[in-house]
Biopython code that builds the backbone (N, CA, C, O; Angstrom):
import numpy as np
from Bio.PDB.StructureBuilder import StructureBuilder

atoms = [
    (1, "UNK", "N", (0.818, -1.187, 0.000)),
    (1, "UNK", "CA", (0.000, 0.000, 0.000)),
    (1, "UNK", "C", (0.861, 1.250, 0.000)),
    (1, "UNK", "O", (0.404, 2.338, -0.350)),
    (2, "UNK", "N", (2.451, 1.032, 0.504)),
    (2, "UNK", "CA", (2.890, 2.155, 0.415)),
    (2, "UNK", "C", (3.159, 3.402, 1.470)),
    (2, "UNK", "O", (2.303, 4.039, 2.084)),
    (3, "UNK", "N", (4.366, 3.539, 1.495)),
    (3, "UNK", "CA", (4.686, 4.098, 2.818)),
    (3, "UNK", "C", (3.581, 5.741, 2.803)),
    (3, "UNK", "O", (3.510, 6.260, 3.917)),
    (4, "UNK", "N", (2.985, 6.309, 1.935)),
    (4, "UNK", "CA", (2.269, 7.315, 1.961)),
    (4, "UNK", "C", (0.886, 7.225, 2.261)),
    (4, "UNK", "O", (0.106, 8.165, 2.412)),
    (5, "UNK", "N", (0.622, 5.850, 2.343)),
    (5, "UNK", "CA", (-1.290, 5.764, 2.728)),
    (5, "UNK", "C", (-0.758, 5.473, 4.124)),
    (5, "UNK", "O", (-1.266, 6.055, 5.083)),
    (6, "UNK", "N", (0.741, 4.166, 4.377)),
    (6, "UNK", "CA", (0.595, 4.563, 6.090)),
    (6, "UNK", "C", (0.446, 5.500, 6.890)),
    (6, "UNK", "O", (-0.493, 5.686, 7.663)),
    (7, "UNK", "N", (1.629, 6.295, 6.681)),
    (7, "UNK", "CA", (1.697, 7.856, 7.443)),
    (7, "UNK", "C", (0.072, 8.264, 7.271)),
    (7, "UNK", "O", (-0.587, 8.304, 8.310)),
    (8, "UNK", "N", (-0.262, 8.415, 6.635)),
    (8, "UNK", "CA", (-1.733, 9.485, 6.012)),
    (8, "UNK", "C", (-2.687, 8.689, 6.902)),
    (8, "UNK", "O", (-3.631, 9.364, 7.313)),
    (9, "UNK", "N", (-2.662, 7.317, 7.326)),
    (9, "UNK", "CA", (-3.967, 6.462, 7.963)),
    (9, "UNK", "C", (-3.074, 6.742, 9.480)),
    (9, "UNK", "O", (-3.841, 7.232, 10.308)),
    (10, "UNK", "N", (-2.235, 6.628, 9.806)),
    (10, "UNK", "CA", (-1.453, 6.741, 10.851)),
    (10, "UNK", "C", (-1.516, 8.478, 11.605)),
    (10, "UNK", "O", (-1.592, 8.770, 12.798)),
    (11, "UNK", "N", (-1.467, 9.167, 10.699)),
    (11, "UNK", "CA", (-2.385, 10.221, 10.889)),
    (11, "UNK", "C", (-3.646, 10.763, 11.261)),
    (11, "UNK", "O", (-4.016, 11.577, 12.108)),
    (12, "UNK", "N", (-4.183, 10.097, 10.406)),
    (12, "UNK", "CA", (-5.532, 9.862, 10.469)),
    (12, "UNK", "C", (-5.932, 9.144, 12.181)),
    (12, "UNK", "O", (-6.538, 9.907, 12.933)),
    (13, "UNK", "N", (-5.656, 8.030, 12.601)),
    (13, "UNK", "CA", (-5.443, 7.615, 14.538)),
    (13, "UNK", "C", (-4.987, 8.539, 14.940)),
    (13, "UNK", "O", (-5.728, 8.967, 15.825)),
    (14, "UNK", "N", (-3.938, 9.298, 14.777)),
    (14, "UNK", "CA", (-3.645, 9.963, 15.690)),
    (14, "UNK", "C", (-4.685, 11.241, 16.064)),
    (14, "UNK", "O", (-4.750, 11.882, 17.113)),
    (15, "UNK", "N", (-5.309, 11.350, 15.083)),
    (15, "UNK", "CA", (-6.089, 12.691, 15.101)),
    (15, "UNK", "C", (-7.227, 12.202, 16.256)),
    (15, "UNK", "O", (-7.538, 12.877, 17.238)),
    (16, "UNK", "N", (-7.732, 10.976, 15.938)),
    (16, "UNK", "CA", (-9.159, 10.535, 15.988)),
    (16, "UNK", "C", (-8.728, 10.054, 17.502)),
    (16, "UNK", "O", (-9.588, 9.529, 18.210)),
    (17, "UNK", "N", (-7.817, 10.178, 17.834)),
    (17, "UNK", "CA", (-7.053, 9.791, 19.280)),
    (17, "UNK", "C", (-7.276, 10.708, 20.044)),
    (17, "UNK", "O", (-7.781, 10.627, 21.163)),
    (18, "UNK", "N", (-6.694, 12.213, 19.151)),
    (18, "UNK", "CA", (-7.026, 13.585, 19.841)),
    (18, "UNK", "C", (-8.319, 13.594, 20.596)),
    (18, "UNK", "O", (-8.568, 13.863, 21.771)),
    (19, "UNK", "N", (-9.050, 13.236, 19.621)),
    (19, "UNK", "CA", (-10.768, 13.911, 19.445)),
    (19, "UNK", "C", (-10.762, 13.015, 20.482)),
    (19, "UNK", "O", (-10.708, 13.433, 21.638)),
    (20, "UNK", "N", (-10.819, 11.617, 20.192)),
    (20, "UNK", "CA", (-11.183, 10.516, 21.838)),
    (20, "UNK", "C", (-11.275, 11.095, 23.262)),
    (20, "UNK", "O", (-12.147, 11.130, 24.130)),
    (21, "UNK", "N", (-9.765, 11.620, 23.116)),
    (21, "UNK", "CA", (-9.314, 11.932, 24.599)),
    (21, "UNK", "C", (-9.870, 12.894, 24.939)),
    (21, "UNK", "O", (-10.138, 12.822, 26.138)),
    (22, "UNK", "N", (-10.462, 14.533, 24.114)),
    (22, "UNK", "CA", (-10.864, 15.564, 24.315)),
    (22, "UNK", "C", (-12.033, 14.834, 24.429)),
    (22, "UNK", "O", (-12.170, 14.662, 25.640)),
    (23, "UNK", "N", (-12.638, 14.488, 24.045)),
    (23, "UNK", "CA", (-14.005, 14.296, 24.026)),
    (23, "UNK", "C", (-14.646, 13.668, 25.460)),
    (23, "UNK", "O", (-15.715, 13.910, 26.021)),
    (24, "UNK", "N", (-13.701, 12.892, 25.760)),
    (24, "UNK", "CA", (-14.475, 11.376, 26.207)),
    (24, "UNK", "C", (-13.597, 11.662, 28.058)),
    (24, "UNK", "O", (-14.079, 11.162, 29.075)),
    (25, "UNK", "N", (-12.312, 12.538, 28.059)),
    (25, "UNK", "CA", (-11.615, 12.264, 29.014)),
    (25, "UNK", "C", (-11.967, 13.593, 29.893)),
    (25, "UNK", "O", (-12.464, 13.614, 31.019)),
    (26, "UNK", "N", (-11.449, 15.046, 28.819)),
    (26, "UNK", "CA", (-11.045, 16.113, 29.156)),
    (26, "UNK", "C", (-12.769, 16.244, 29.849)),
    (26, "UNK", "O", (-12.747, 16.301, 31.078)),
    (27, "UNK", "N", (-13.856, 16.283, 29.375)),
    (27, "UNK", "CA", (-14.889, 16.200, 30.067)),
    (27, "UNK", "C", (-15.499, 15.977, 31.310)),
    (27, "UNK", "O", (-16.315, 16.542, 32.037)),
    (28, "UNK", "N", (-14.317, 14.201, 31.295)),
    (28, "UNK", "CA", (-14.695, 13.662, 32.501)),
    (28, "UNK", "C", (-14.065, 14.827, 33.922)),
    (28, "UNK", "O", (-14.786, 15.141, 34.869)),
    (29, "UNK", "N", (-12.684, 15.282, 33.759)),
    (29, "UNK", "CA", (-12.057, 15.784, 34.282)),
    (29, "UNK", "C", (-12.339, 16.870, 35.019)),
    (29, "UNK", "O", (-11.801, 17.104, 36.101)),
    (30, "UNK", "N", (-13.323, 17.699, 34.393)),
    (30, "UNK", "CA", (-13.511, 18.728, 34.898)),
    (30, "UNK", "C", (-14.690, 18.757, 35.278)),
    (30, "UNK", "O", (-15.315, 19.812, 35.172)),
    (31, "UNK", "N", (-15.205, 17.779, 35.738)),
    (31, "UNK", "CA", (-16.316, 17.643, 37.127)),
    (31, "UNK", "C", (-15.337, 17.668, 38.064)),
    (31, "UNK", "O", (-15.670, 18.184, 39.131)),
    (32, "UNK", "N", (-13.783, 17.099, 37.947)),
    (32, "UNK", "CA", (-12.795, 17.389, 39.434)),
    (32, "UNK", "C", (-12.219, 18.771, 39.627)),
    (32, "UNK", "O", (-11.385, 19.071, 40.482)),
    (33, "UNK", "N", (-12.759, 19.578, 38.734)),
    (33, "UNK", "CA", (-12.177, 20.985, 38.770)),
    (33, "UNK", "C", (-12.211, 21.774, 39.797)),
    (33, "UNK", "O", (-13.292, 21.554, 40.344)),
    (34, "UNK", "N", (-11.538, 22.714, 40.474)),
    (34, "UNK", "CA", (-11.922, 23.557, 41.285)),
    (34, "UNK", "C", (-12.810, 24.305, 41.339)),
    (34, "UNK", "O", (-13.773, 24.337, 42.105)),
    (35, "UNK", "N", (-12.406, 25.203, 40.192)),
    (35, "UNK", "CA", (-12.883, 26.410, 39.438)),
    (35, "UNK", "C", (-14.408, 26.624, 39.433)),
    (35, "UNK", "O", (-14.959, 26.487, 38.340)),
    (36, "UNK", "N", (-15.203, 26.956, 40.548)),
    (36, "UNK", "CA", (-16.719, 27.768, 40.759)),
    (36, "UNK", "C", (-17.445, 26.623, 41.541)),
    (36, "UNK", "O", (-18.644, 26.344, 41.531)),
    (37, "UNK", "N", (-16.162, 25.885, 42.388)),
    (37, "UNK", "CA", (-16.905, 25.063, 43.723)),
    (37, "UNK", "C", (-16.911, 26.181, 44.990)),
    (37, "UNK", "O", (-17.998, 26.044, 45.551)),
    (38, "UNK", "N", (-16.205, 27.123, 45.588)),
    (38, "UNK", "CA", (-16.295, 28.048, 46.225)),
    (38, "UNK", "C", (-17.037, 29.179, 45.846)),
    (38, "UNK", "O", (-16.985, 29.813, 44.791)),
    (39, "UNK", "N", (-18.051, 29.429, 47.294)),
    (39, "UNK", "CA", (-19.368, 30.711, 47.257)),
    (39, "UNK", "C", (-18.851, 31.053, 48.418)),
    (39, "UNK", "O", (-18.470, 30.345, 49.350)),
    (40, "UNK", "N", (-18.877, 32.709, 48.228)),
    (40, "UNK", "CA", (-18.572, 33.129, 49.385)),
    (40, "UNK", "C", (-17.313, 32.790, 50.763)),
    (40, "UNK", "O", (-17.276, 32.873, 51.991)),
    (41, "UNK", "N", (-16.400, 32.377, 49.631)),
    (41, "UNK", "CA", (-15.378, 31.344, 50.107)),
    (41, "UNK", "C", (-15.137, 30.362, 50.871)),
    (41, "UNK", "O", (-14.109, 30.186, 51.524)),
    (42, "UNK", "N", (-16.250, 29.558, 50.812)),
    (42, "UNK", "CA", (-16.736, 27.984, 51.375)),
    (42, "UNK", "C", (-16.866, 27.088, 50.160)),
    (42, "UNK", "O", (-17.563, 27.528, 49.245)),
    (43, "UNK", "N", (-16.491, 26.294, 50.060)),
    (43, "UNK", "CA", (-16.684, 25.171, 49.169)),
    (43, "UNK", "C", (-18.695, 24.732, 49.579)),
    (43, "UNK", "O", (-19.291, 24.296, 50.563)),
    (44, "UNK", "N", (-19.032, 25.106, 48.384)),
    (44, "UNK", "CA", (-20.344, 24.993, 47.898)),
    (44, "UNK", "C", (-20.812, 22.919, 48.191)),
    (44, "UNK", "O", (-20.403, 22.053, 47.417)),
    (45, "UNK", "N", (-21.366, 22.729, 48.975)),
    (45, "UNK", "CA", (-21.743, 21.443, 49.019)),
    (45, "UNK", "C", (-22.800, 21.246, 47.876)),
    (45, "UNK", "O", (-22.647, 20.229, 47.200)),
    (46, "UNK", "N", (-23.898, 22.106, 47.548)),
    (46, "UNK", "CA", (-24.415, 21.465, 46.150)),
    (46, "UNK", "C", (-23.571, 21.282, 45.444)),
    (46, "UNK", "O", (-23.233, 20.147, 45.109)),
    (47, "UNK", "N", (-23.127, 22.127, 45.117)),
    (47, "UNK", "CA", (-21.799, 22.638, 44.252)),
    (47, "UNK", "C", (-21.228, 21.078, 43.872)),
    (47, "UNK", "O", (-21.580, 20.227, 43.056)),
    (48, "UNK", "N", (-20.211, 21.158, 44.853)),
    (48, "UNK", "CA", (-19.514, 19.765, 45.150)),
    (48, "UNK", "C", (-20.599, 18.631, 44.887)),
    (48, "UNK", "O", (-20.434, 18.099, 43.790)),
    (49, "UNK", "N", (-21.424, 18.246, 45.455)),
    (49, "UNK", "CA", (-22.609, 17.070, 45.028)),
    (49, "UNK", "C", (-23.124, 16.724, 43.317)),
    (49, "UNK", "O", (-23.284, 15.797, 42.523)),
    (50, "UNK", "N", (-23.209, 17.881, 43.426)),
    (50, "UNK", "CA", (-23.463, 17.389, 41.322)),
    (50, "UNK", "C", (-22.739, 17.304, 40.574)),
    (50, "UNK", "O", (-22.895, 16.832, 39.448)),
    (51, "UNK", "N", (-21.580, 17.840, 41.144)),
    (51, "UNK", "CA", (-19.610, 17.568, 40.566)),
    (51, "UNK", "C", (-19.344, 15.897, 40.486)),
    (51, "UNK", "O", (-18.888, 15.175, 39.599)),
    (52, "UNK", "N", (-19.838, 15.650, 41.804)),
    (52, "UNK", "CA", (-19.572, 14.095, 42.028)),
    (52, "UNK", "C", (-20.835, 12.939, 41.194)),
    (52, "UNK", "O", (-20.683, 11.817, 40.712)),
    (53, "UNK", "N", (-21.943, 13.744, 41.303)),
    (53, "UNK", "CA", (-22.790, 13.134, 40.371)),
    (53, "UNK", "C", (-22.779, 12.812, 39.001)),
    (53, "UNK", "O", (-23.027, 11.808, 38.333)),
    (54, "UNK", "N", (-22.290, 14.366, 38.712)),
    (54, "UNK", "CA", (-21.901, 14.135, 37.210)),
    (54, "UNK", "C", (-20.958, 13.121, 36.792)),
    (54, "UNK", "O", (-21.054, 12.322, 35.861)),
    (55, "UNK", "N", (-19.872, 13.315, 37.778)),
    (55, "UNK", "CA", (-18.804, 12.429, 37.328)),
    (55, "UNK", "C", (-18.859, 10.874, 37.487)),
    (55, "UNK", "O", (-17.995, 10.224, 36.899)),
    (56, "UNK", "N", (-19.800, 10.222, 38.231)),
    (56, "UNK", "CA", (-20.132, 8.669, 38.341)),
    (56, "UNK", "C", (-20.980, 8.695, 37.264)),
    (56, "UNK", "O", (-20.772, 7.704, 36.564)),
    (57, "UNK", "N", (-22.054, 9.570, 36.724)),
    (57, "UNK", "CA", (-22.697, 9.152, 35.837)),
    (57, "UNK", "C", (-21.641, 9.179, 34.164)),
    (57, "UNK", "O", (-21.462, 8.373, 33.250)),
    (58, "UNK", "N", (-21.320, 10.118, 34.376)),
    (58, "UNK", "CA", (-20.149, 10.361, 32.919)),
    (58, "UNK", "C", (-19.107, 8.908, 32.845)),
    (58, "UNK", "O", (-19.053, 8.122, 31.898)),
    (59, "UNK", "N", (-18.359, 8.837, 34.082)),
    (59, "UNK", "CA", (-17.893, 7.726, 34.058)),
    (59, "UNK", "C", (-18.330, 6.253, 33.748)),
    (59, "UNK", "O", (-17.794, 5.406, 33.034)),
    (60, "UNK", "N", (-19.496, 6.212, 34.523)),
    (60, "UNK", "CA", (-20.112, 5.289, 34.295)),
    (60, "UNK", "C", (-20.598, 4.802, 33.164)),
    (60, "UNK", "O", (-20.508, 3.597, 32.929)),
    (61, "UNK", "N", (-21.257, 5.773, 32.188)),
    (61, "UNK", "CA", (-21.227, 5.794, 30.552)),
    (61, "UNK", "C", (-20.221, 5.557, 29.831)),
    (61, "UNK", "O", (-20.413, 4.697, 28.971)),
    (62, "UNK", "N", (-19.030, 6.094, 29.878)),
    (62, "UNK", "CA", (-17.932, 5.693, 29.928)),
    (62, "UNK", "C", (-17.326, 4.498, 29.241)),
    (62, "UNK", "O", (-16.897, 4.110, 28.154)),
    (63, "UNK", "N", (-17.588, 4.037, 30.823)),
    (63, "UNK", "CA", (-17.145, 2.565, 31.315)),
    (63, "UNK", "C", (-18.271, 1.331, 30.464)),
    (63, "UNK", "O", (-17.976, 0.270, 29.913)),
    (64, "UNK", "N", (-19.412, 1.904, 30.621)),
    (64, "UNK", "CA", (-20.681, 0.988, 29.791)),
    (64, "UNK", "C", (-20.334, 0.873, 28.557)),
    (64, "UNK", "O", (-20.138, -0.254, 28.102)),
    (65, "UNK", "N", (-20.192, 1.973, 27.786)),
    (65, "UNK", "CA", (-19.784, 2.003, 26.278)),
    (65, "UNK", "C", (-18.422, 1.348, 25.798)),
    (65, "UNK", "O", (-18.216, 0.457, 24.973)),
    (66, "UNK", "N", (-17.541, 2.106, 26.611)),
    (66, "UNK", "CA", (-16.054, 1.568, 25.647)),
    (66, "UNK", "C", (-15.298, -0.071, 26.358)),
    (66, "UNK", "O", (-14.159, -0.471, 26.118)),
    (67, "UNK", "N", (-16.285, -0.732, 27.205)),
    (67, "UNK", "CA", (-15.628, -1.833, 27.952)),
    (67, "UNK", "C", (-16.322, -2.666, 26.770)),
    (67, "UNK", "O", (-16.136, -3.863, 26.987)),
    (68, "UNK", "N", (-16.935, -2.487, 25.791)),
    (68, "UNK", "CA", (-16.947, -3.273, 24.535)),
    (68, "UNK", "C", (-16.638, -3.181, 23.377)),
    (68, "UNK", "O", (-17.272, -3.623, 22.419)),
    (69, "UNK", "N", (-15.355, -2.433, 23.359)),
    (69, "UNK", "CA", (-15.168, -1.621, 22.413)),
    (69, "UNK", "C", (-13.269, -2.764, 22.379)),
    (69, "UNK", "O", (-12.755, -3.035, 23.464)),
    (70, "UNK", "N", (-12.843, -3.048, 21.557)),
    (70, "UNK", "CA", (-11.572, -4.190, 21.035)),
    (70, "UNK", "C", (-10.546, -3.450, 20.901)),
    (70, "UNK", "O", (-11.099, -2.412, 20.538)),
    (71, "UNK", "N", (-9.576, -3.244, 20.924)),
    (71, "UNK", "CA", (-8.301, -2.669, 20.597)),
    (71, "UNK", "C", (-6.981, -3.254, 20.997)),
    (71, "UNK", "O", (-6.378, -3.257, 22.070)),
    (72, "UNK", "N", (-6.658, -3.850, 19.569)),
    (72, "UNK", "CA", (-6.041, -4.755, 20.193)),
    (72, "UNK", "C", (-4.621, -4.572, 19.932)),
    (72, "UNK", "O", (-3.883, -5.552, 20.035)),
    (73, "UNK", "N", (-4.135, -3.405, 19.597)),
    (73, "UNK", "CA", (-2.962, -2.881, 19.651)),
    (73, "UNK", "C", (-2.408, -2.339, 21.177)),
    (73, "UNK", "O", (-2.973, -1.339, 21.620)),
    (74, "UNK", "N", (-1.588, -2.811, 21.798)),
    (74, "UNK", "CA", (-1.327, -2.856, 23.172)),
    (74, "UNK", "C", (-1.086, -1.348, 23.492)),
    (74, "UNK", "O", (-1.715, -0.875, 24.438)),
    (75, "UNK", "N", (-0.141, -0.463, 22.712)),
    (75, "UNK", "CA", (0.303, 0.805, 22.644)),
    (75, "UNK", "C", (-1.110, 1.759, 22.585)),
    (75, "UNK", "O", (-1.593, 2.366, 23.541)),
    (76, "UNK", "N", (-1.478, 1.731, 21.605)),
    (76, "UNK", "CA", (-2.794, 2.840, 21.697)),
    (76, "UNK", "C", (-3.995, 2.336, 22.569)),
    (76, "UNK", "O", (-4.835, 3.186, 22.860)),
    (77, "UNK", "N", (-4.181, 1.028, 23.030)),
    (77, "UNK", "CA", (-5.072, 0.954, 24.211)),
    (77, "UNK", "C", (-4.405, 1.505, 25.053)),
    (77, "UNK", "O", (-4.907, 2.626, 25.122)),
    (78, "UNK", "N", (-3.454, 1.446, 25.866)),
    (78, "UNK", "CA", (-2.531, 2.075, 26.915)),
    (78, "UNK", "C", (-2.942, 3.558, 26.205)),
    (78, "UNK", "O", (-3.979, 4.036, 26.665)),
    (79, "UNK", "N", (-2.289, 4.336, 25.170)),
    (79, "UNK", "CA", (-2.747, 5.643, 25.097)),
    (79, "UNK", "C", (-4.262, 6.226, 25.183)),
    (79, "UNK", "O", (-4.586, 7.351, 25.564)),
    (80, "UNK", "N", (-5.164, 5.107, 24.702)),
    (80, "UNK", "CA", (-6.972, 5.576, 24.822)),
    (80, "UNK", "C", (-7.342, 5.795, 26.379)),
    (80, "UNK", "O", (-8.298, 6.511, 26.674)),
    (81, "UNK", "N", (-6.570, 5.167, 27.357)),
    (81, "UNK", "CA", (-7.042, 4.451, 28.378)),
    (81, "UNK", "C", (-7.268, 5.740, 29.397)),
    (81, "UNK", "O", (-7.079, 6.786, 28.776)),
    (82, "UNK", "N", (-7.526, 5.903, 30.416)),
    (82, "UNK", "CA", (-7.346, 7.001, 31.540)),
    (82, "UNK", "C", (-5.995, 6.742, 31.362)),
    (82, "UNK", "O", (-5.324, 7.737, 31.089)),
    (83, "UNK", "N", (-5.347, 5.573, 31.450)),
    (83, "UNK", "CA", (-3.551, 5.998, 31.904)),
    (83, "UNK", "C", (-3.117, 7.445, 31.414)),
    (83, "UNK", "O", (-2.711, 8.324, 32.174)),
    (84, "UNK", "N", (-3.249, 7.561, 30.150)),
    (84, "UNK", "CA", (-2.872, 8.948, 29.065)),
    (84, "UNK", "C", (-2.831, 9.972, 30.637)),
    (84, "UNK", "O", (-1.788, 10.507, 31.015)),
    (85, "UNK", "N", (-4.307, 10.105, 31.484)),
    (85, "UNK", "CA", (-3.916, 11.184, 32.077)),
    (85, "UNK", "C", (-3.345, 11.348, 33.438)),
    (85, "UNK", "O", (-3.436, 12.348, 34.149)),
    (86, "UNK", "N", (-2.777, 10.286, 33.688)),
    (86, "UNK", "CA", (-2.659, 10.688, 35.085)),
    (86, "UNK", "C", (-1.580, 11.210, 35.428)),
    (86, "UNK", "O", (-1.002, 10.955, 36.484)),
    (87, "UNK", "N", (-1.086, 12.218, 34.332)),
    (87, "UNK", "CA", (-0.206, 13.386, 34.728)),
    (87, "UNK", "C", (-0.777, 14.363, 35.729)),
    (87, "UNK", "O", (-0.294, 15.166, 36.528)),
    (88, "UNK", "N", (-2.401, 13.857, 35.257)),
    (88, "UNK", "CA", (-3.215, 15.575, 35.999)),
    (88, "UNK", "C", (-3.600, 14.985, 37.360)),
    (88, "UNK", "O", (-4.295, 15.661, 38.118)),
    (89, "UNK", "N", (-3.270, 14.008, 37.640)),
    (89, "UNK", "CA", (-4.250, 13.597, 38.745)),
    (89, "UNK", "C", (-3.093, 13.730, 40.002)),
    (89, "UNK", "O", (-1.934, 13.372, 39.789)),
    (90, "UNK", "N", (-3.457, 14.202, 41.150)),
    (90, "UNK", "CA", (-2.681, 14.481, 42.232)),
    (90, "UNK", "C", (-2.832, 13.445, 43.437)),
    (90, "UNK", "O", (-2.048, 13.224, 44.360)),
    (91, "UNK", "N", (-3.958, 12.929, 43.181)),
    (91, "UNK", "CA", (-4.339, 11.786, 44.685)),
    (91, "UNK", "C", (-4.567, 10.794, 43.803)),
    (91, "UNK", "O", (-4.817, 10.801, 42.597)),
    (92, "UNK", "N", (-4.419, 9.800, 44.733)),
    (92, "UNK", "CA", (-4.768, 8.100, 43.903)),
    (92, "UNK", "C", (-5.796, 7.722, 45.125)),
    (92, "UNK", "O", (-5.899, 8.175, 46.265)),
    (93, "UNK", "N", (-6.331, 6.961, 44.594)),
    (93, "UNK", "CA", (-7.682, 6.513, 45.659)),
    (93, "UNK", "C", (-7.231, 6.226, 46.894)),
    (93, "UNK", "O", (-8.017, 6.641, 47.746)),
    (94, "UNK", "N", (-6.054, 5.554, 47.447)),
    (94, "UNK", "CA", (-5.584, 5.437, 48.480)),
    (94, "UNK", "C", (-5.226, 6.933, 49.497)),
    (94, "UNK", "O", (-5.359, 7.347, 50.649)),
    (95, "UNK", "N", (-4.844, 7.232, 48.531)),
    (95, "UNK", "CA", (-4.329, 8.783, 49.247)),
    (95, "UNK", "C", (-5.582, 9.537, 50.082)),
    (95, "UNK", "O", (-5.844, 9.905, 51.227)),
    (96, "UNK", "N", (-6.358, 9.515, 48.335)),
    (96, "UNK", "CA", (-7.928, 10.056, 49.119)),
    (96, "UNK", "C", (-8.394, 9.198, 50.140)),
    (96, "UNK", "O", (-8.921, 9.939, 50.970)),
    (97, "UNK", "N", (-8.454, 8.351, 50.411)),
    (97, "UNK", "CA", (-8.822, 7.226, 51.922)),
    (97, "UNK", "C", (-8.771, 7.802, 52.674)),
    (97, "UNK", "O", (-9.657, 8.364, 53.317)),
    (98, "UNK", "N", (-6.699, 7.788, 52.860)),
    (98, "UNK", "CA", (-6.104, 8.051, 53.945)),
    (98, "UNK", "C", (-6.179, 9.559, 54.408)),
    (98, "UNK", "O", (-5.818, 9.790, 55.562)),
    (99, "UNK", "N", (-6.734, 10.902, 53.400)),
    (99, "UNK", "CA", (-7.174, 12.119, 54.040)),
    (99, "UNK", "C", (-8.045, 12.110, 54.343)),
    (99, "UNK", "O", (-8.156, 12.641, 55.448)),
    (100, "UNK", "N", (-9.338, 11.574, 53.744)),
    (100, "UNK", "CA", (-10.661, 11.577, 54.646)),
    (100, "UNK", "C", (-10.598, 11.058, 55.980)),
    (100, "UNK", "O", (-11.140, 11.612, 56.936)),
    (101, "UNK", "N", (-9.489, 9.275, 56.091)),
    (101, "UNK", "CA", (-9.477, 9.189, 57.642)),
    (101, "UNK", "C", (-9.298, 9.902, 58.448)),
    (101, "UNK", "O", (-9.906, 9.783, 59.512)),
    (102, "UNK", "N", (-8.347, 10.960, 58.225)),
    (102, "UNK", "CA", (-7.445, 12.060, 58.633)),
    (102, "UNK", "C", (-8.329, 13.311, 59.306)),
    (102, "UNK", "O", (-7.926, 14.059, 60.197)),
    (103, "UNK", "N", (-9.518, 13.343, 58.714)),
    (103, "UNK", "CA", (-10.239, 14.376, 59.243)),
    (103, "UNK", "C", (-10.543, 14.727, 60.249)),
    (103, "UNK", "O", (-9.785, 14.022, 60.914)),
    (104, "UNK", "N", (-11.158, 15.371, 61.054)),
    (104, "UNK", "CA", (-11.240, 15.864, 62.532)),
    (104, "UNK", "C", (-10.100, 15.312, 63.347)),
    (104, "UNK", "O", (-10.215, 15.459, 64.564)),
    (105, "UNK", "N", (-9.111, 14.754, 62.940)),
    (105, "UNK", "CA", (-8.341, 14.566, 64.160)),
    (105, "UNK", "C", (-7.256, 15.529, 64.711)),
    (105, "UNK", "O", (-6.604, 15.402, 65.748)),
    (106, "UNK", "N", (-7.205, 16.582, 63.729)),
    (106, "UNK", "CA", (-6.783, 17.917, 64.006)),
    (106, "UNK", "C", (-5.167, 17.219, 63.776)),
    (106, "UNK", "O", (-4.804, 16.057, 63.957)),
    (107, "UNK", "N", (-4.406, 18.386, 63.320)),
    (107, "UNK", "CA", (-3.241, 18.065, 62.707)),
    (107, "UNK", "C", (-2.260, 19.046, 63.335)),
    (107, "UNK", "O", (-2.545, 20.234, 63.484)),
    (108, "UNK", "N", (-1.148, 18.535, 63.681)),
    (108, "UNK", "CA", (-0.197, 19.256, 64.778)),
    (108, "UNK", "C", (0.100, 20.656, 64.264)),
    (108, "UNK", "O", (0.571, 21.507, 65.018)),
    (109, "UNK", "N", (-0.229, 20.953, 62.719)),
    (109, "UNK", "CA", (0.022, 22.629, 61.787)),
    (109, "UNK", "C", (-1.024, 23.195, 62.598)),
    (109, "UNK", "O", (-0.864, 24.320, 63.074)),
    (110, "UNK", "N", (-2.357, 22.366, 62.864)),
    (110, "UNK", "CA", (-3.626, 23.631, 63.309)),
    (110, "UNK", "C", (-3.877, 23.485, 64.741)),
    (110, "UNK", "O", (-4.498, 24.372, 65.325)),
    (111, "UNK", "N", (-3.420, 22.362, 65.417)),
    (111, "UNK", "CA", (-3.319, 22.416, 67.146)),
    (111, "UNK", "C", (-2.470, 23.547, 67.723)),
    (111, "UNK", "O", (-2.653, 24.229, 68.731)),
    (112, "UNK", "N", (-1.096, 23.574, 66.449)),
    (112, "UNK", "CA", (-0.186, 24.612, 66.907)),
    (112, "UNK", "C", (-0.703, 26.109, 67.330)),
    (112, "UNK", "O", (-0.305, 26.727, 68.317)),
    (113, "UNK", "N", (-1.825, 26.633, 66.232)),
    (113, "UNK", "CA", (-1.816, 27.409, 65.763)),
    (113, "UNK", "C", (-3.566, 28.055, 67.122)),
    (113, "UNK", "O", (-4.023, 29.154, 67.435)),
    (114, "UNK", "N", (-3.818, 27.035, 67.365)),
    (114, "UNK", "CA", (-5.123, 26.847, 67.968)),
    (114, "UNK", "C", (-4.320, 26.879, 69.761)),
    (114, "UNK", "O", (-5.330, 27.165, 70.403)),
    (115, "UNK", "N", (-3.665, 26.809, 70.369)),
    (115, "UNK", "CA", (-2.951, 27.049, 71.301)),
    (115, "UNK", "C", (-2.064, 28.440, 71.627)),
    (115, "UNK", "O", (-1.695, 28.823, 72.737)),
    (116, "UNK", "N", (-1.824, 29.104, 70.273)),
    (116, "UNK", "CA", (-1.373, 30.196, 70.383)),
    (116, "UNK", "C", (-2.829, 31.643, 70.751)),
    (116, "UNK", "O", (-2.506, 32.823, 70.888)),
]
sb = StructureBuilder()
sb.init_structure("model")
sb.init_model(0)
sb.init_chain("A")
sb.init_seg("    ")
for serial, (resi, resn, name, xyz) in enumerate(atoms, 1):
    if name == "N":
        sb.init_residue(resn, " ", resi, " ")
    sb.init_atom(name, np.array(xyz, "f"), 0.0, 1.0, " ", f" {name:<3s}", serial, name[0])
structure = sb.get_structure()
């Protein structure tokens, strides 16, 4: 076929890779956003609640749709996958655990500060 229909179809994935990830990822992502969860400089609990809603339901669609979906090139499943982003991600589920355990037990930065 010729090294010019590869590149050109090879192109062609890469684009449709773009669109995937914008589409399907960058979306998911920004239900974790900061940006207009604070009112009045409190973190908004509706706010926060339909952030989290959205994002089990988005995910969850997600997960329904593309867990039947074949790709059986090892490299671009690894690139389709969430892996691609977890440059952006700062906590891993464990982490998040272990700060929620963490809560009210007051932390020696704000006991300090609560004694003065």
């Amino acid at each position: 076929m010729g090294d010019t229909w590869c590149r050109k179809r090879s192109s062609d994935l890469r684009q449709y890779h773009k669109a995937y990830t914008r589409e399907t990822w960058t979306k998911l992502l920004q239900c974790l956003n900061q940006d207009g969860l604070q009112v009045n400089g409190k973190v908004s609990k509706a706010v926060l609640k339909e952030r989290f809603k959205t994002f089990t339901t988005m995910f969850d669609e997600i997960h329904r749709t593309r867990s039947t979906w074949v790709v059986s090139d090892e490299q671009l499943q690894s690139e389709l996958g969430f892996r691609q982003i977890e440059k952006y991600i700062k906590y891993q589920p464990e982490d998040i655990e272990n700060l929620i355990d963490e809560l009210f037990d007051g932390n020696p930065a704000s006991m300090a500060r609560r004694r003065t």
